[in-house]
Residue, then its C-alpha position, 0 to 999 in steps of 0.5 A: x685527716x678528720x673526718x669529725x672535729x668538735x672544736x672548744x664547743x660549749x652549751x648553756x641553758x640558762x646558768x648551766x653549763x652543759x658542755x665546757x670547751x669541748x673538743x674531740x676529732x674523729x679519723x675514718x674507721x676509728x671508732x669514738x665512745x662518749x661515756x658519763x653520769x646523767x646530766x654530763x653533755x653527751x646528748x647536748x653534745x650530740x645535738x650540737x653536732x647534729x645541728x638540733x641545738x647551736x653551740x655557744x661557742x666552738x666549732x663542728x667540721x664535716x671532712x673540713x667543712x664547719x657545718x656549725x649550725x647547719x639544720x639537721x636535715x642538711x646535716x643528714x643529707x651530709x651523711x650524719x644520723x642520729x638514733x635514740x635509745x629506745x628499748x620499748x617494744x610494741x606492747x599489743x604486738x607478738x615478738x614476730x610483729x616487733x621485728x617485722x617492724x625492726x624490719x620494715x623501718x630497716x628496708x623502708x618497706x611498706x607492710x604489704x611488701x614485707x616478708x612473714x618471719x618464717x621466710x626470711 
């Protein structure tokens, strides 16, 4: 069984087409790279399936459920995340303090309770 499955959805933004009929399914402990240019759909893809933007068409299932539409927050709590690329670093901070940062985002630690570098 699929645990995602992306069924002939489409997206418009005025007359362009961002995604066109598009459909993919995912199995447990399979692994899915989505690769294109610039411009090809996967961030419109991936914000479908996340439920930032609402398909056109088609159809999102979560482990058989159709969370088309569903808003983020419920998605997430249905155990789907999303990250983005973000490779800027904290440019006033040491490289030590970029990664207790790393860090405390990880654990969901305050600062007062996360551990200096050098005690890790």
């Amino acid at each position: 069984m699929s645990v995602l499955e992306v069924i002939e959805m489409s997206k418009s933004f005025g007359g362009v087409r961002a995604l066109d009929n598009v459909s993919f399914e995912l199995r447990a402990g399979e692994i899915l790279a989505m690769i294109g240019p610039n411009g090809a759909g996967k961030s419109t893809c991936f914000n479908c399936i996340n439920g930032q933007l609402r398909p056109d068409r088609g159809r999102v299932r979560l482990n058989g459920s159709d969370i088309t539409g569903t808003v983020p927050r419920r998605i997430w709590h249905l155990g789907v995340g999303r990250t983005f690329q973000i490779a800027a670093t904290f440019g006033s901070m040491s490289v030590v303090e970029n990664v207790q940062m790393c860090l405390m985002s990880l654990n969901g630690r305050s600062g007062a309770l996360l551990p200096r570098a050098g005690e890790l």
